[in-house]
N, C-alpha and C positions, 0 to 999 in steps of 0.2 A: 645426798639427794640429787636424782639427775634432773640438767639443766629441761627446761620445755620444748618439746620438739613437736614440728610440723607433721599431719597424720593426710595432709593433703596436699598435692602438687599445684604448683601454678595456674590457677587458671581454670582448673577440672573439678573446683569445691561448690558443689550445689548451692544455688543461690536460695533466700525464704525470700519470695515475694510478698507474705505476708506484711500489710501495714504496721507499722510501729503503734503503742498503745502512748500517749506522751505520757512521760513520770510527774505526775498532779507531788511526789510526794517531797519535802523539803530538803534543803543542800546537807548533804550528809560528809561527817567530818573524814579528811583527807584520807584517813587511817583506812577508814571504811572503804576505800575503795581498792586499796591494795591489792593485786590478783597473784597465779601462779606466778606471772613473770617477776614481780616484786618477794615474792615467798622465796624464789629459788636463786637470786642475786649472789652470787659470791664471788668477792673481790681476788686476783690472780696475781698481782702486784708481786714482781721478784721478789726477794730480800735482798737485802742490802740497799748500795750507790743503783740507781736506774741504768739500764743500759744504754747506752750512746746510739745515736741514729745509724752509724754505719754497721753496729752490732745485732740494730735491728732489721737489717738485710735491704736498707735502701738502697738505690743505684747512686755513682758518683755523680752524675750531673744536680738529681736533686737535691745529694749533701754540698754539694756547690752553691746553690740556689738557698738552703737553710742557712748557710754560715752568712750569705751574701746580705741577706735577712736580718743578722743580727741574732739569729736563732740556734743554739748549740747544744741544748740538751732540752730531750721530751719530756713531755707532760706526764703527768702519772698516767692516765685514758689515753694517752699514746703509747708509752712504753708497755700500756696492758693488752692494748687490744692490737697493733700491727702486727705483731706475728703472726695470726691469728686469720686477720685480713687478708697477711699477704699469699699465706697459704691456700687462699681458700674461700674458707672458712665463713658461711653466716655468723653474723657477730650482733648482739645489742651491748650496747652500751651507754652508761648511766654515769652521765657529772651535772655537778653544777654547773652555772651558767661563766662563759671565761676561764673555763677547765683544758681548752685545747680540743673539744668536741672537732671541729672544723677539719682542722690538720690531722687529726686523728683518721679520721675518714676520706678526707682529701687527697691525703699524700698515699692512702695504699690505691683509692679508684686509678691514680695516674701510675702507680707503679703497674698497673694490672692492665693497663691501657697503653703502655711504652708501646708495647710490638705489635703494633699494627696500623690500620688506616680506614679512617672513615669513607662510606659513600655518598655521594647527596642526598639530602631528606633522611640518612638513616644515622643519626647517632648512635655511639657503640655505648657510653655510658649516661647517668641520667641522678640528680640529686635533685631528690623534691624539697621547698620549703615550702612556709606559710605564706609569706609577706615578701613584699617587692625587697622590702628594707633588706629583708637576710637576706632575700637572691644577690643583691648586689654585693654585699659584705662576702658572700661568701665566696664571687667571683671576685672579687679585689685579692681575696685572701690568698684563690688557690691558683689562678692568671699566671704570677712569675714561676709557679713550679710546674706549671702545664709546659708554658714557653720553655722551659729551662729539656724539658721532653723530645720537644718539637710538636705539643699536641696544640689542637683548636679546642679552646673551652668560651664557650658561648653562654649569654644567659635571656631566658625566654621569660617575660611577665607583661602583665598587664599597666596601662599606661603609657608605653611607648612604639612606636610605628609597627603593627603586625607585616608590615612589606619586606621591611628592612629589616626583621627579624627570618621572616621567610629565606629571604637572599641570601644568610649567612647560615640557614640549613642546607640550602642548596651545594653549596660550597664544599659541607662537609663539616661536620662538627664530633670532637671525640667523646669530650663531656659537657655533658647538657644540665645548665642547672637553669630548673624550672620552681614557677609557681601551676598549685594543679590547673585553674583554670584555664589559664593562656596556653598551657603544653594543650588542655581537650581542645581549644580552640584550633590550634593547629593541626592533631591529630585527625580532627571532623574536615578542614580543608583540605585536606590530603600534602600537607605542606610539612608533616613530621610521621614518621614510618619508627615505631620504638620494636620493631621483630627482632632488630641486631642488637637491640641493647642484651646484655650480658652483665654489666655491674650497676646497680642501683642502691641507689643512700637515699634512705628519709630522715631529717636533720627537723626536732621539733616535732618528731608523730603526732604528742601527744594537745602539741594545741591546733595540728591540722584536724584531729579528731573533736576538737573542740568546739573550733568553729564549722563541723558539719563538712567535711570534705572528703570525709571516708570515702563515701561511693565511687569518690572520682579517683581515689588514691588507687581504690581497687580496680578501678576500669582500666587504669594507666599499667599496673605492673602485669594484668592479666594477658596486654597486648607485649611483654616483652618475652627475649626469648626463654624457655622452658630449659628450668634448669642453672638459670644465672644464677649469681651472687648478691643475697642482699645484705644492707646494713642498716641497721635501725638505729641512731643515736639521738638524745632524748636528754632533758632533767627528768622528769617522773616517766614510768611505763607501767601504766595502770590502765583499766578501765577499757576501751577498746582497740587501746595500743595491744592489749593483751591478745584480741580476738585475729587482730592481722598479724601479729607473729603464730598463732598456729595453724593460721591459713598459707601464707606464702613465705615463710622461713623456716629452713629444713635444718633441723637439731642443729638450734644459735648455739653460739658460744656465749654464755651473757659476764659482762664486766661492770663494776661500779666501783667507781671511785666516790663517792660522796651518798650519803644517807637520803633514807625518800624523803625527809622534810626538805631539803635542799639549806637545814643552817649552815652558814658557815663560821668560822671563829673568829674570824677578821672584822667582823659586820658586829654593831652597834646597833639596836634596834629602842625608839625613845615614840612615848606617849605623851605628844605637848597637847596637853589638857588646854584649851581657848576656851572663851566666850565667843557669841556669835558676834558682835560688835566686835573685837578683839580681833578676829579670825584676817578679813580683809590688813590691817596693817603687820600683823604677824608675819603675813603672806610677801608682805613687800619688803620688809627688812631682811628675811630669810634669802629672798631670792639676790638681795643685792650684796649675798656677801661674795668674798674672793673663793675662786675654784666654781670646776664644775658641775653643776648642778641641773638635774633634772626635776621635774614637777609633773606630777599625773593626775588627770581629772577626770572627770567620767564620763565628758560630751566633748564633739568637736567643734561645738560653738564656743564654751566654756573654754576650751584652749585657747582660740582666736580672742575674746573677749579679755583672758588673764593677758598673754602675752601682750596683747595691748596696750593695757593698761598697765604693766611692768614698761615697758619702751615710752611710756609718759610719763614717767618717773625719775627715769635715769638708766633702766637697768635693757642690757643689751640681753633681749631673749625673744627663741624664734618659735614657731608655733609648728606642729608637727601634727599632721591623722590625716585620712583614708580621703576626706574634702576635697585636699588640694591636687593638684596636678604633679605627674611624676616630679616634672623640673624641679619644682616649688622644694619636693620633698628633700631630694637630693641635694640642693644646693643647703639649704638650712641644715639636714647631716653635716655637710662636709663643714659650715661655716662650726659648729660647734665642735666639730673632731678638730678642726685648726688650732680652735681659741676663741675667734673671733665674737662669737658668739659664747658667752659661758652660759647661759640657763636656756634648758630645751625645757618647753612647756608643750606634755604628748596625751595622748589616750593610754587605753591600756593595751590594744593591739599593738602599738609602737613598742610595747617592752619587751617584745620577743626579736625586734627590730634592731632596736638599740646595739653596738656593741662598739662600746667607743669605751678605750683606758683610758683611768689619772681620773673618773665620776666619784667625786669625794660623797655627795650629798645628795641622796633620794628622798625626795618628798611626797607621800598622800596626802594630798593637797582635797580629795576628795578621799576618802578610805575605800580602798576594793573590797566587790561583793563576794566575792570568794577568796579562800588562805592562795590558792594558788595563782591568784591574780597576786595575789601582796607578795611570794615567793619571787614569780618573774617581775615583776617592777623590782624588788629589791636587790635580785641580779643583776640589777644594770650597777650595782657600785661591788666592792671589794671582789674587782677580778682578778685570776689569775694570782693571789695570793696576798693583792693588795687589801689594805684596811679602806675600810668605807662606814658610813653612819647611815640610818635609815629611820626617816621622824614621821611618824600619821599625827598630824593634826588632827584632835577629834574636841565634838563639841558637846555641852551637857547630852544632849539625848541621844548621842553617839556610842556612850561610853558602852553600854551595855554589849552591845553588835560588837564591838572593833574588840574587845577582851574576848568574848566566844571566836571571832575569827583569826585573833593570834593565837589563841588553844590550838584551834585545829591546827593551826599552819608549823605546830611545834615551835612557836617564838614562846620567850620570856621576854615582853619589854619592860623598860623602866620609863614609871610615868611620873608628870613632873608640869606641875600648874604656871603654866606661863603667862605673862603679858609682854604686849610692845617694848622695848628697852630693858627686859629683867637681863639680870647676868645670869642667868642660866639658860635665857636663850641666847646669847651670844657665845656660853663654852658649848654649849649641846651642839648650836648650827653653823657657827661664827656669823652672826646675822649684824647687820652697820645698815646705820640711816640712808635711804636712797641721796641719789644727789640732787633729784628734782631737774635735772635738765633734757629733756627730752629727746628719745634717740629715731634719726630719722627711718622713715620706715623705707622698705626696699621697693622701687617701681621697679617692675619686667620693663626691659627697652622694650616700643612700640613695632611692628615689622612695618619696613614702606613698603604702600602694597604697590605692586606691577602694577608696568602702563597696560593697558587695552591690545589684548592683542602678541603679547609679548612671552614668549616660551612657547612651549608646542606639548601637544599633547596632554592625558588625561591624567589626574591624579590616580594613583594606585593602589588597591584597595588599602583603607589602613592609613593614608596619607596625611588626613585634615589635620589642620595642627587644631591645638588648645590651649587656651585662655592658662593665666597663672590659676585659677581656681575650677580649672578640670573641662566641660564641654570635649565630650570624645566625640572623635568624628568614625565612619562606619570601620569595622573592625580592629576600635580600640577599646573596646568593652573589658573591664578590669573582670570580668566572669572567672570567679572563685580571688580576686585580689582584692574583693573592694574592702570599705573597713569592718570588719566584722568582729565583734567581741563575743565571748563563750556568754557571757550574764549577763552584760553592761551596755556602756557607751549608748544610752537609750536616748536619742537626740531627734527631733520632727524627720519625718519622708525616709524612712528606709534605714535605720543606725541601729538597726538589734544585729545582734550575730547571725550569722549562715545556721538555716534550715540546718539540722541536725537528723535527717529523714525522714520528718514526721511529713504525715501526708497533706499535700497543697492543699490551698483553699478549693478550688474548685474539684478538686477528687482526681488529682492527676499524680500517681504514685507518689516514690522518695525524691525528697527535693535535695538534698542534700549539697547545699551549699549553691546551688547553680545560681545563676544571676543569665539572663538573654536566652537564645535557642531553647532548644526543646523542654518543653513544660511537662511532661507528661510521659509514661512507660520506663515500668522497672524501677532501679537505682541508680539509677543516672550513666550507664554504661552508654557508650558512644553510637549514635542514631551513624547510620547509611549516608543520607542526602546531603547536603551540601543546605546549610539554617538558612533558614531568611535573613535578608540582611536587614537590621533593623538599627533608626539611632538611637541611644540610651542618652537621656540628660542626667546629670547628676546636678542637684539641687541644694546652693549652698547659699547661707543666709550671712 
């Protein structure tokens, strides 16, 4: 059966201005939404041993750069889809989460990108994600093998200095990894020109579709050049992942290493039955066992409030969502990728985010409202081959919902009535008595402010700094980065997910994720003028 191919070119696919009708009708199970592109999946996996990177036709610097790494033989979604890439080739590709997606697509943009040279403002290649989180993961990832090139890989999101992001288009940039609303944001200031891009990867389609950012995805690829290379890699491609591969990907090549539920066999998945009395100390014995442990809940108060109250106990854990200020976000990544930190307590947005090995233990700490919310959170453990356990606490009037939501998600878990100090919660979680001494919390050093009078000159747009708990100053607008959940994260002043197109309140076309500028006209395709400058408060309690 042939793969699905594109019947329109870049850019020249009629748009329906038509409003969207919203779907009044219930979450329908995972299965159901399966499309062509899910129908026609077949895996291309050699036989045999894999073949080796240098057999996969990469250049010697970069197999330089892999060894250098620590890295000596591909992933299976690498050995399936580089050839493929490097030739060419529109490619989707389908893994789990810690499958090597990254490098998969990484390592051919920069092979496709060696021979040549950027201009200022015009990036020649372009990897869209969801979240600041992945932007950055995925420039740490693919940084030493750009360098190892001689290319500039840069990354563009929201929450940190639009000026100084500018500067470093100016300069010249080879590949560009963005989040979509900070790339419109520059696009609309004339501060990023995407005509020369040629190779683009969307990494996560299917929860930028999620959280309502289609519009922008397609504003972005329609401005690049005609004809380029895309690459779509993804855990699921269903749903309207399905409708942009037959818009701008010209007969994919599609690959899948791993099934549409995303189980995997390494993964443990456990039903610790609580009481609601019960739940609270569960919760704190759990978190203070040995290893790394995540925990997800379903507001970004509730993060702040658990981790809290876990760092009043004993247990070293940092609090993670869309609230805090880039800094904030990144240093608490990096303290738990260290150690230093073992328990991240996140939202659900954060689980597309996460990508840190050696996460023995995922906790639903709140149970997600969708199978594929419980999918990507459960992805953050058994990566890359590793074993990992994955426990939802649920509580009498839970039961019902969280069995219907593991159906759909293709789990079998095993459920199992616990309380505080049972031995079955300590083989299921390794869970041990807090220590009760209390862990200090982290002050941001204070800045001394200038005497009167001292420095010259005016801040540049984009410049203001911000608080450890967010205050952007003009043109730091997180516009399409802020925290946004597909169902959830339902938290006071603005904490539902991105407009998904339906039409604004006051009758001002597709909204489709935007956040500041232009309220109004179309699907959110990129306005003429130069927005109003406006300040945006974020409001945290």
């Amino acid at each position: 059966m042939p793969v699905p191919s594109s019947d329109r070119r870049y850019g020249n696919a009629p748009r329906n201005n038509r409003r969207r009708q919203p779907n009044r009708r219930g979450p329908k199970p995972v299965e159901a939404y399966q499309s062509i592109v899910s129908d026609h999946v077949e895996s291309t996996m050699p036989e045999g041993p894999l073949p080796t990177f240098a057999e996969l036709g990469l250049a010697q610097p970069l197999l330089d750069a892999l060894t250098a790494n620590g890295i000596t033989e591909p992933f299976p979604i690498q050995a399936a889809t580089l050839p493929d890439t490097l030739a060419g080739r529109d490619v989707l590709g389908r893994g789990q989460t810690g499958s090597g997606k990254t490098l998969a697509f990484g390592l051919a943009l920069l092979s496709r990108l060696a021979d040549g040279r950027a201009k200022p403002l015009h990036p020649r290649g372009v990897v869209l994600v969801p979240t600041r989180e992945l932007a950055m993961q995925v420039s740490d990832a693919l940084t030493p093998y750009a360098r190892a090139l001689g290319l500039w890989c840069r990354t563009v999101v929201g929450g940190t200095s639009f000026t100084r992001q500018a500067d470093q288009l100016r300069r010249g940039v080879d590949l560009l990894i963005a989040t979509p609303g900070r790339l419109s944001d520059h696009v609309r200031q004339g501060t990023c020109v995407l005509s020369d891009v040629e190779f683009t990867a969307l990494d996560e389609a299917d929860q930028m579709a999620d959280m309502g950012f289609m519009p922008q995805v397609r504003a972005i690829l329609d401005l690049t050049a005609p004809g380029g290379q895309r690459l779509l890699f993804s855990a699921t491609l269903d749903r309207d992942v399905d409708k942009l591969v037959r818009e701008y990907l010209t007969n994919p090549v599609v690959h899948s290493v791993a099934p549409p539920t995303g189980s995997v066999t390494t993964m443990e998945h456990h039903l610790l039955m609580v009481s609601s009395d019960d739940k609270p100390d569960v919760i704190n014995e759990v978190a203070a066992r040995e290893g790394r442990t995540i925990m997800f809940v379903r507001t970004k108060h509730h993060v702040d409030r658990l981790a809290k109250k876990l760092r009043s106990i004993g247990v070293h854990a940092g609090a993670l969502h869309g609230g805090k200020a880039q800094s904030a976000r990144t240093r608490v990544l990096n303290e738990f990728r260290e150690g230093s930190t073992p328990v991240l307590v996140a939202t659900d947005v954060a689980a597309r985010g996460i990508h840190v090995d050696d996460v023995s233990l995922v906790v639903h700490v709140d149970p997600p409202a969708d199978p594929k919310d419980y999918l990507h959170r459960a992805g953050r453990t058994a990566r890359a081959g590793q074993s990992g356990t994955v426990v939802t606490l649920v509580t009498h009037d839970q039961r019902r919902a969280v069995h219907g939501l593991t159906a759909r998600a293709g789990i079998k878990p095993t459920s199992t009535q616990v309380r505080p100090g049972d031995e079955e919660l300590v083989r299921i979680t390794g869970a041990r008595i807090p220590s009760g001494e209390p862990v200090a919390e982290f002050v941001p050093k204070k800045r001394t402010p200038r005497p009167a009078g001292a420095g010259g000159g005016r801040r540049g747009f984009g410049e203001r700094g911000r608080s450890e708990h967010g205050g952007r100053g003009y043109g730091e607008r997180s516009y399409g980065d802020r925290e946004h959940g597909p169902r959830g994260e339902h938290g006071p002043r603005g904490e539902r997910g991105g407009y998904r197109g339906g039409s604004g309140r006051s009758g001002g076309g597709e909204r489709g994720g935007y956040r500041g500028g232009e309220r109004a006209g179309g699907r959110g395709e990129f306005g003429g003028g130069r927005p109003e400058r406006r300040r945006t408060f974020e409001h945290n309690h």
